[in-house]
C-alpha positions in Angstrom: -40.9 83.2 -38.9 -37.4 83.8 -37.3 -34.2 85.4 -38.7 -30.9 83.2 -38.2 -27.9 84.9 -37.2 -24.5 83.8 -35.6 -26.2 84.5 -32.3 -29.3 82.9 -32.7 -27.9 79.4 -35.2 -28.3 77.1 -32.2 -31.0 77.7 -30.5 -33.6 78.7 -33.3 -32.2 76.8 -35.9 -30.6 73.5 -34.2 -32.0 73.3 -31.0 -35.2 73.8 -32.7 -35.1 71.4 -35.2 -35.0 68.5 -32.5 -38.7 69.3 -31.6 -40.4 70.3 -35.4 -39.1 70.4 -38.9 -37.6 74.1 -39.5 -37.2 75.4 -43.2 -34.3 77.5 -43.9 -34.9 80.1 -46.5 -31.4 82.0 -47.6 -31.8 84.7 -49.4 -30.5 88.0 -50.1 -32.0 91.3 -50.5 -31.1 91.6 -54.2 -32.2 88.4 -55.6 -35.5 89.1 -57.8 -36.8 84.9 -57.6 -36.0 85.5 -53.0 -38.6 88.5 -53.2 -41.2 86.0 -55.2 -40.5 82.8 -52.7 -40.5 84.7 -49.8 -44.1 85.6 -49.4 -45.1 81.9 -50.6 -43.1 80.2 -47.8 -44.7 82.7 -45.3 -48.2 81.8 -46.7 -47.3 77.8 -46.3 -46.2 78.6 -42.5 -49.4 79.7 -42.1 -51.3 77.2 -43.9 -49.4 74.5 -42.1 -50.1 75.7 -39.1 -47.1 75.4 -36.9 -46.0 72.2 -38.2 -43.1 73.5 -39.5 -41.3 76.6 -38.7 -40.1 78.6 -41.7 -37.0 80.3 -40.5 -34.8 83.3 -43.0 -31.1 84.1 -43.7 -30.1 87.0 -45.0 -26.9 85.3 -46.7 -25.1 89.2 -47.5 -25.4 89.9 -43.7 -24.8 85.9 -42.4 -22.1 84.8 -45.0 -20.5 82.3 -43.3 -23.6 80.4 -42.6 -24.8 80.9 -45.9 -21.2 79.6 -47.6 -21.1 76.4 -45.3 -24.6 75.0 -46.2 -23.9 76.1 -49.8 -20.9 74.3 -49.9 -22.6 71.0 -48.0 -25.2 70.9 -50.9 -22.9 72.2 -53.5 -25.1 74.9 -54.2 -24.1 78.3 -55.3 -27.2 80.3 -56.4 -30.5 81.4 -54.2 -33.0 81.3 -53.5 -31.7 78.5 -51.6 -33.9 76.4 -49.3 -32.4 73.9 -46.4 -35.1 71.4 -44.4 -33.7 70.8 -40.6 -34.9 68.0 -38.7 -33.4 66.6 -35.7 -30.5 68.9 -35.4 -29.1 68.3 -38.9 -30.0 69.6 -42.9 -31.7 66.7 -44.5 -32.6 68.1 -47.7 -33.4 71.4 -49.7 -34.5 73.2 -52.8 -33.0 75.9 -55.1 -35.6 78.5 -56.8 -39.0 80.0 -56.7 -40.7 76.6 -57.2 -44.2 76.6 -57.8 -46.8 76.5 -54.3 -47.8 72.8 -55.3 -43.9 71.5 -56.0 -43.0 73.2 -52.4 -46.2 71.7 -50.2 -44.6 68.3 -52.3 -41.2 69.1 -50.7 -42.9 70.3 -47.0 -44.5 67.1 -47.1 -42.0 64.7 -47.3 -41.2 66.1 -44.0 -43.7 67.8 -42.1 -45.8 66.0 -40.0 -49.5 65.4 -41.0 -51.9 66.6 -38.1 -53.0 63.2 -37.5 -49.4 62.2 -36.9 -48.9 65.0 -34.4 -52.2 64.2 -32.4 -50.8 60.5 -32.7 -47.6 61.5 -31.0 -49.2 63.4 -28.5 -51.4 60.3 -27.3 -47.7 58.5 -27.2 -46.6 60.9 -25.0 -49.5 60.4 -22.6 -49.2 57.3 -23.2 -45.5 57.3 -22.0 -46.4 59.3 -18.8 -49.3 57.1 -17.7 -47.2 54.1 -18.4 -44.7 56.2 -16.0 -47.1 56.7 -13.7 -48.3 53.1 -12.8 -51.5 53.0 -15.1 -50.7 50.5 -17.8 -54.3 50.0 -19.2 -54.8 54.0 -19.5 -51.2 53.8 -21.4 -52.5 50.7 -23.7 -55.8 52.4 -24.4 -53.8 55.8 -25.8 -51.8 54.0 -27.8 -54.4 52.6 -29.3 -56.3 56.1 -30.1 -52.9 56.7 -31.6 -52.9 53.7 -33.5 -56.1 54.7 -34.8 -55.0 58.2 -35.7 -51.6 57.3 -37.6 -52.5 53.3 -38.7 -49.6 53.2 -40.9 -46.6 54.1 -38.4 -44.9 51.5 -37.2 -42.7 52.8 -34.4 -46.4 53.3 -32.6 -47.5 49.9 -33.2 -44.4 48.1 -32.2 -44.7 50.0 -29.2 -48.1 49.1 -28.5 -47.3 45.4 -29.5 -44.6 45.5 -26.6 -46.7 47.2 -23.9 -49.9 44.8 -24.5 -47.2 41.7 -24.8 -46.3 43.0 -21.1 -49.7 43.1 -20.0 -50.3 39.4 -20.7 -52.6 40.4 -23.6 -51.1 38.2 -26.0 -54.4 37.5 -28.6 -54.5 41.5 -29.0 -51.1 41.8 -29.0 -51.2 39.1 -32.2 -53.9 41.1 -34.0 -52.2 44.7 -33.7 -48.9 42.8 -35.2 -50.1 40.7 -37.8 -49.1 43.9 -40.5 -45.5 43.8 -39.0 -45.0 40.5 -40.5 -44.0 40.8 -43.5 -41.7 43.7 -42.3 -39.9 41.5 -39.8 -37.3 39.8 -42.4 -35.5 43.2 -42.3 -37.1 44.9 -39.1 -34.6 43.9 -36.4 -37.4 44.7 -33.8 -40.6 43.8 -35.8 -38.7 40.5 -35.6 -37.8 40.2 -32.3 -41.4 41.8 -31.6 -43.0 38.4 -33.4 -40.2 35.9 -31.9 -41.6 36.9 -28.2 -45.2 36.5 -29.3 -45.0 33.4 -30.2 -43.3 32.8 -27.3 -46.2 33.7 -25.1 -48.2 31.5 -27.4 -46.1 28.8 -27.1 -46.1 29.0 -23.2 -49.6 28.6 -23.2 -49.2 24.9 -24.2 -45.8 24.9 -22.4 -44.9 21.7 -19.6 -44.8 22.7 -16.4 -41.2 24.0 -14.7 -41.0 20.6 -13.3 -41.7 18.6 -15.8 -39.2 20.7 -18.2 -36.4 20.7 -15.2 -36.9 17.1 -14.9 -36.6 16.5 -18.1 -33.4 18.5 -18.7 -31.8 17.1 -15.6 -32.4 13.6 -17.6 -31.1 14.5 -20.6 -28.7 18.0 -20.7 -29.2 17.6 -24.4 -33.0 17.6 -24.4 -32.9 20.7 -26.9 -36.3 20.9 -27.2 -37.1 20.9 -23.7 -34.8 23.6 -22.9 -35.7 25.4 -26.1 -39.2 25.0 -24.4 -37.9 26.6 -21.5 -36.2 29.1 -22.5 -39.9 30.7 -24.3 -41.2 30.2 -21.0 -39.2 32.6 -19.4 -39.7 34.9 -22.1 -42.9 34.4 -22.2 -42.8 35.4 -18.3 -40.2 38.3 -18.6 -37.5 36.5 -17.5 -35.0 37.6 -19.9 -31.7 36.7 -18.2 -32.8 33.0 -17.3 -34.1 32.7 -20.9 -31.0 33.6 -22.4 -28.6 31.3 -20.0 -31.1 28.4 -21.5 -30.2 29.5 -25.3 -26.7 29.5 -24.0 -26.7 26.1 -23.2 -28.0 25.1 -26.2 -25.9 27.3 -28.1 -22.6 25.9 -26.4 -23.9 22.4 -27.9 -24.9 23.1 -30.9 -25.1 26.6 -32.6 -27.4 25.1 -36.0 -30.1 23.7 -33.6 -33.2 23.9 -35.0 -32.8 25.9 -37.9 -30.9 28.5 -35.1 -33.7 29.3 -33.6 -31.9 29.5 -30.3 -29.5 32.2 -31.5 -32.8 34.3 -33.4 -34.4 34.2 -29.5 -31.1 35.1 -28.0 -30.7 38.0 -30.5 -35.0 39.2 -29.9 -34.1 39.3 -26.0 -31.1 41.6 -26.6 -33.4 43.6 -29.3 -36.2 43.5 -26.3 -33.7 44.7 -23.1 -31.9 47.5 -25.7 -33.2 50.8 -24.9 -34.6 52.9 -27.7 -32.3 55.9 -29.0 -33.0 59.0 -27.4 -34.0 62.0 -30.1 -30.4 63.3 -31.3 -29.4 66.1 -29.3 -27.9 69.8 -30.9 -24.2 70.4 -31.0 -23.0 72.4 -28.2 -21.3 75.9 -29.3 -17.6 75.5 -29.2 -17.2 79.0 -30.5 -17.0 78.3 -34.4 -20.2 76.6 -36.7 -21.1 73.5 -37.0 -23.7 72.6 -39.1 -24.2 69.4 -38.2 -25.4 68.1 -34.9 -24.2 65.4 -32.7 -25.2 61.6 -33.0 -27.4 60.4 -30.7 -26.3 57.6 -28.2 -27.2 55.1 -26.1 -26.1 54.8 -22.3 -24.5 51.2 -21.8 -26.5 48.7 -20.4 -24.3 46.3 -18.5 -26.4 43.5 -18.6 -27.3 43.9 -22.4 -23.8 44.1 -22.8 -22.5 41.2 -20.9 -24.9 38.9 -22.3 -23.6 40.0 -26.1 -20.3 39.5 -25.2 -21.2 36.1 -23.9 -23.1 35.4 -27.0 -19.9 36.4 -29.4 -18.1 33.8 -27.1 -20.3 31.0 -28.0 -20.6 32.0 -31.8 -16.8 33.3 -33.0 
C-alpha cells in the first residue's frame, strides 16, 4: 500500500500502472464508510498477492487530485475507488461494497495467476526468440498457451512464430479456435489468410512453371494469385504484394478480392505490435490521463499502403 501525493502521482500511480493494475482508494479521514473500506481493500492486497497494488488518497490533504478524478467520473461522495491500468483510470466504485462485490470489481481487472505465469513464459519467450533459439521460444509459448488457453494475443503469437518456423500442421491446430474470431479480428484474419497460404504452397507449381505461365498470359490471375501465396508462404512479403498489385491494377473484384484480403494480411503481418502505452511526462500541472501509445513508421509498410490506396481510390 502507497499514499499518492502531488510528488509521488507519476511515478506510484501512472508510471505504475503500466506494469500492474493499481487501485486508488480516496478517502478522507472523516468519512465513517472510508474507515470500514479501508481495512477490506488492505486485506484484498494481501489476498491477491501482489497482483494489484492498492494505493490511498487522502482527498482533504490531496484536493486537487481528488477534484479531477471526481469530476472525470462525476462523482462527488467517498469512499471513492479509481482502477488504473496502463497509465490511465478505467473504472471505479463509490462505497463500502461488500468483500464479494469488490473481489467482482478486482477481477474484471486483475490478472489471474495463471495469466501472470503465462506472461512471464511470453517474456522468455520473447528473449529466446531474441536470442537466436526459436524452438526454446515455440516451446514457451506453448507452456503459456497451456497456462492461459483462452487468451488470444498468446496464441496468435504463437500461431505467427510456428508459421515462421515452417511448422504449418501445428500452426493449423493451435489456430483452428481463432476462426470464428477472424471475421472481426484484423489479425486472426490475416493470421488464417497466411496459413493457408503455406498450405497452398505445398501444392503450389514451381517458380518456373508459374513465371512461364505469367510471361504467357499477364492476365493469368490465378497463376499470379498462385504466386503471390508462394512468396508468402516463403516470407517474401514485398514480392508477394507487387504480385497482388498486378492483379489489383487489372482487376480489383478478382476472385471474390481475395488479392486485396492477402495484400491487407501482409500489411497486418509487417505492422509492428503497439508498444505498452507509456505515462505522461510531468509538465508541471496534473494530468490524469496518460499519453497514447504509438507506433514508429515503418517505411516500407507505409509505402506499400500508399500504393495500395493508389490502386483502390
Amino acid at each position: 500500500m502507497i499514499d499518492i501525493t502531488l510528488q509521488n502521482f507519476e511515478s506510484d500511480l501512472i508510471t505504475a500502472s503500466l506494469k500492474q493494475p493499481v487501485l486508488l482508494d480516496i478517502w478522507a479521514p472523516w468519512c465513517g464508510p472510508c474507515k470500514t473500506l479501508g481495512p477490506m481493500l488492505e486485506k484484498l492486497e494481501v489476498a491477491y498477492a501482489g497482483r494489484f497494488t492498492l494505493a490511498k488518497l487522502d482527498s482533504e490533504a490531496q484536493p486537487e487530485i481528488a477534484g479531477q478524478l471526481s469530476q472525470a467520473f462525476g462523482v462527488r461522495s467517498i469512499p471513492f475507488c479509481v482502477m488504473f491500468l496502463g497509465g490511465q483510470p478505467v473504472d471505479g466504485f463509490v462505497g463500502a461494497l461488500p468483500e464479494a462485490q469488490i473481489r467482482a470489481f478486482l477481477d474484471k481487472h486483475v490478472p489471474s495467476t495463471e495469466a501472470l505465469a503465462a506472461e512471464e513464459e511470453v517474456q522468455e519467450a520473447e528473449q529466446l526468440a531474441a536470442g537466436g533459439d526459436p524452438e526454446a521460444a515455440l516451446a514457451k509459448l506453448s507452456e503459456a498457451l497451456a497456462l492461459a488457453p483462452g487468451d488470444d494475443a498468446i496464441r496468435a503469437d504463437y500461431v505467427k512464430r510456428l508459421l515462421e518456423a515452417g511448422r504449418t500442421d501445428d500452426a493449423r491446430r493451435i489456430y483452428e479456435p481463432l476462426v470464428p474470431k477472424a471475421i472481426v479480428d484484423v489479425r486472426a484474419a490475416a493470421l488464417g489468410l497466411w496459413l493457408e497460404a503455406c498450405e497452398a504452397a505445398v501444392h503450389a507449381r514451381p517458380l518456373d512453371a508459374l513465371n512461364a505461365a505469367l510471361a504467357a498470359n499477364k492476365r493469368d490471375f490465378a497463376a499470379r494469385f498462385e504466386l503471390a501465396q508462394r512468396h508468402v508462404a516463403e516470407q517474401r512479403y514485398t514480392e508477394a504484394m507487387d504480385e497482388l498489385l498486378e492483379i489489383l491494377m487489372r482487376d480489383k473484384a478478382w476472385g471474390e478480392e481475395r488479392a486485396r484480403k492477402l495484400y491487407v494480411a501482409v500489411l497486418e503481418i509487417l505492422t509492428k505490435p503497439l508498444p505498452k502505452p507509456a505515462a505522461a511526462e510531468a509538465k508541471g500541472t496534473l494530468e490524469i490521463a496518460g499519453r497514447s501509445a504509438a507506433v514508429a513508421s515503418d517505411p516500407v509498410v507505409d509505402a506499400y499502403r500508399r500504393k495500395l490506396s493508389m490502386v483502390l481510390f
